[in-house]
C-alpha positions in Angstrom: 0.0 0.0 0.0 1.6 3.7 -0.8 1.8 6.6 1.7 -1.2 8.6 -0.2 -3.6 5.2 0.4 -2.7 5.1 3.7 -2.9 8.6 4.4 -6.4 8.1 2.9 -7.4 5.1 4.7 -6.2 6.8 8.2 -8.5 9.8 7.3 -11.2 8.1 6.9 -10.9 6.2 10.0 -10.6 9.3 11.8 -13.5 11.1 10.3 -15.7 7.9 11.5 -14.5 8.0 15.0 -15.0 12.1 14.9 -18.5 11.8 13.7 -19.7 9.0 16.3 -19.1 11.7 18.8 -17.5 9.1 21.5 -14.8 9.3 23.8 -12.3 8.3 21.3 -9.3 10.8 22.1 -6.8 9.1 22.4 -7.4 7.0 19.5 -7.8 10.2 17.3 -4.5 11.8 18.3 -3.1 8.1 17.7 -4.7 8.6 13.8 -3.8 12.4 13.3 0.0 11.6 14.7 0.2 8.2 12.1 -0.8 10.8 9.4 1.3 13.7 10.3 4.0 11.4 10.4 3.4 9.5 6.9 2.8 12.9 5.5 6.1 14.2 6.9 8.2 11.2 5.4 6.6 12.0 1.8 7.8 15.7 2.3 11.3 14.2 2.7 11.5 12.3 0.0 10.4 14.8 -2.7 
């Protein structure tokens, strides 16, 4: 799977877990770190 997919995928995931309106902080700042960090590795390699 490429970064962009899983960027994608993790995005999604977190958008669920936003809209169910639950107690799911740490789990979202789990999701938004995973992204920041896949995001970041693409930035490096351009």
């Amino acid at each position: 799977m490429d970064t962009m997919a899983k960027i994608k995928l993790l995005e999604d995931r977190l958008q669920k877990l936003s809209s169910n309106e639950k107690e799911n902080n740490g789990v979202c700042r789990k999701i938004k770190r995973n992204v920041r960090n896949l995001q970041k590795g693409m930035a490096i390699r351009i």
